[in-house]
PAZAPA-4460 file (N, C-alpha, C; in steps of 0.05 Angstrom, whole numbers, plus 32768, in hexadecimal, padded with zeros to 4 digits):
% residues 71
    n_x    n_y    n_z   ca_x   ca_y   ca_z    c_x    c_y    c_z   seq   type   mol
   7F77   7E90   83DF   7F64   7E86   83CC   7F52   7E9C   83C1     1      X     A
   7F48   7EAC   83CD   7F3A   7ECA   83C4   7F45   7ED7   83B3     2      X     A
   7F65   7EDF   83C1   7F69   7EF0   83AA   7F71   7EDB   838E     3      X     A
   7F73   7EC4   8392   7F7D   7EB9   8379   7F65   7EBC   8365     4      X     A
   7F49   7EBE   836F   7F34   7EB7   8362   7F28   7EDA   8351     5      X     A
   7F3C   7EE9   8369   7F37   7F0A   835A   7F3B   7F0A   8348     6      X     A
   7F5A   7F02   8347   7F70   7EFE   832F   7F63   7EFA   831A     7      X     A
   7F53   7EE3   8316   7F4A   7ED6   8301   7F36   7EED   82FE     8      X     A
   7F2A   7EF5   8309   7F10   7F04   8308   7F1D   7F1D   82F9     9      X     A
   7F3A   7F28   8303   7F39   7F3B   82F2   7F4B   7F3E   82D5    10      X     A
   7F54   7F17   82DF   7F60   7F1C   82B9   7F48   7F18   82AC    11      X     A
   7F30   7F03   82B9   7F1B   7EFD   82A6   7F08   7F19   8299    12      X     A
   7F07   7F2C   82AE   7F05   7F4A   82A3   7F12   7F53   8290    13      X     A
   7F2D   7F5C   828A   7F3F   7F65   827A   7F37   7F55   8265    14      X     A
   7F3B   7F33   8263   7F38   7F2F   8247   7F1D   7F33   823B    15      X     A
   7F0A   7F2F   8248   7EF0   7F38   823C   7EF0   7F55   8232    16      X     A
   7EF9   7F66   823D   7EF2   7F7C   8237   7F06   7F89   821E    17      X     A
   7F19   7F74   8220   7F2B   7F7E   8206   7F24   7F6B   81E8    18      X     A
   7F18   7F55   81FB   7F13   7F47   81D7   7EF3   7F4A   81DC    19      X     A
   7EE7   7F49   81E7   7EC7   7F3C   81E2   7EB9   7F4F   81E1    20      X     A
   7EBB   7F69   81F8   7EA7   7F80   81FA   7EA1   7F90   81D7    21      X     A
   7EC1   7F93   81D0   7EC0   7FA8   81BF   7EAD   7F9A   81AB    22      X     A
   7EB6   7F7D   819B   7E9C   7F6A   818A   7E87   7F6A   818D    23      X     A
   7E7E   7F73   81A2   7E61   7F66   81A6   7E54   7F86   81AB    24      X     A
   7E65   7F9C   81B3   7E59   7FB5   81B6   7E56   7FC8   819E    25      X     A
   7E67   7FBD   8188   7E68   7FBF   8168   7E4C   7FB9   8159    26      X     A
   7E4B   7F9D   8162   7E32   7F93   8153   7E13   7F9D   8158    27      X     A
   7E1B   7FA0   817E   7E02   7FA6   818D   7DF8   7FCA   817B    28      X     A
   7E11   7FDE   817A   7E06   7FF1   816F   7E03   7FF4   8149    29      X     A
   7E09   7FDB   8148   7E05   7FDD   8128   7DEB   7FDA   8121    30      X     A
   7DE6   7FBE   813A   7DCD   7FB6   8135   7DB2   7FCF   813C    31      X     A
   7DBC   7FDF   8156   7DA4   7FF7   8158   7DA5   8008   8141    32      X     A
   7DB5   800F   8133   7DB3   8016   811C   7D9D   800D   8106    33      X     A
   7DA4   7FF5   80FF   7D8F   7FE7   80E9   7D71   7FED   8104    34      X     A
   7D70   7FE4   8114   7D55   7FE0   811E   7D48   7FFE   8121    35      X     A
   7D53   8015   8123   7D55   8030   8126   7D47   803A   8101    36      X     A
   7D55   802E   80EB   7D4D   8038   80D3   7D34   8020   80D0    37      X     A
   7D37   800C   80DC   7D1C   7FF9   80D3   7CFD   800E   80DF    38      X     A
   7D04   8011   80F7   7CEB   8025   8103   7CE7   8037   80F7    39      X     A
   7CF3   8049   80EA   7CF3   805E   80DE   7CDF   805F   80CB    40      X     A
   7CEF   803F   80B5   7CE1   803C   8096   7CBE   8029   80A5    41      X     A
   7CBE   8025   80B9   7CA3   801C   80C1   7C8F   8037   80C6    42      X     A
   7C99   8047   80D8   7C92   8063   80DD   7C7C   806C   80C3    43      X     A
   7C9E   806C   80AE   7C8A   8079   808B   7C7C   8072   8086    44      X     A
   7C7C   8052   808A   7C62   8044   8072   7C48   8046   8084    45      X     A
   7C46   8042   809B   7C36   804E   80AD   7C2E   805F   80A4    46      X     A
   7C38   8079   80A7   7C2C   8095   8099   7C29   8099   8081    47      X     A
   7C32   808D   8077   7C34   808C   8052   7C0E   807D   8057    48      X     A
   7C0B   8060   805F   7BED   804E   805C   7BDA   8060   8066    49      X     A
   7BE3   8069   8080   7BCB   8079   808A   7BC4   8090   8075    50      X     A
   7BD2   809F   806D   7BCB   80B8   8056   7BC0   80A4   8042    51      X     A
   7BC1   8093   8033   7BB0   8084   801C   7B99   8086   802C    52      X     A
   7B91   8075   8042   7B7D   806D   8043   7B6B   8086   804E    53      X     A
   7B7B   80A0   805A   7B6A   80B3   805D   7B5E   80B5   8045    54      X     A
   7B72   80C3   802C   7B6D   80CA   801F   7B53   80BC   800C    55      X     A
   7B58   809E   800D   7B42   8094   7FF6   7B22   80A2   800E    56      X     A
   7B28   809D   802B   7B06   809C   8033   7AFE   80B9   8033    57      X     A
   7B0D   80CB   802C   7B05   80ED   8021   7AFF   80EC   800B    58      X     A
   7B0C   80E1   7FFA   7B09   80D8   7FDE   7AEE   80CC   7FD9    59      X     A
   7AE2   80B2   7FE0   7ACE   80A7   7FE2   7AB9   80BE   7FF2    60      X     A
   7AB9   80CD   8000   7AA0   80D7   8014   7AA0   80F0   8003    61      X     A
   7AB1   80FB   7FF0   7AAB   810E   7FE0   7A9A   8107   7FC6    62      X     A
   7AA9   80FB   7FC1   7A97   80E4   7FA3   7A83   80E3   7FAE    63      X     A
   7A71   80D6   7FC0   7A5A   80CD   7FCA   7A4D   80EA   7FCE    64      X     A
   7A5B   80FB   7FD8   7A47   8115   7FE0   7A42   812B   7FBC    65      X     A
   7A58   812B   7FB1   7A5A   813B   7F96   7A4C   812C   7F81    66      X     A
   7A47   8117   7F85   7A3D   80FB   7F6F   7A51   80F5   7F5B    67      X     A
   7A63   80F9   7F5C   7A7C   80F3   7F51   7A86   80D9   7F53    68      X     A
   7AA2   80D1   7F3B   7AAB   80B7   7F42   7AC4   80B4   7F45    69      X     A
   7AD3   80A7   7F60   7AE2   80AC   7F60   7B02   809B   7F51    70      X     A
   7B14   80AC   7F44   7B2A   8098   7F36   7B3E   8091   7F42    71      X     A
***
């Protein structure tokens, strides 16, 4: 009865790994991909907002100190 139950155990291996692994290990690295360039374009705008908003409060504390206005 053991080994009958290997048996199964190692056809149930073989076929998984010939139909199911490769599908799902396809998608799994397609998908790190997209999530890999999503971080990225988060990364920019990150650094892209932070530089505006440096920029306007240098902007603003210069105006205020020069008496200037700022555009």
């Amino acid at each position: 009865m053991k080994k009958q139950g290997e048996l199964y155990g190692v056809k149930f291996n073989s076929w998984f790994n010939a139909h199911v692994y490769p599908k799902v290990s396809g998608q799994v690295a397609s998908g790190g991909e997209v999530i890999k360039k999503e971080i990225e374009n988060q990364k920019n705008n990150i650094a892209k907002n932070s530089w505006e908003k440096i920029k306007n409060y240098l902007a603003e504390n210069f105006s205020k100190f020069f008496g200037t206005k700022v555009e």
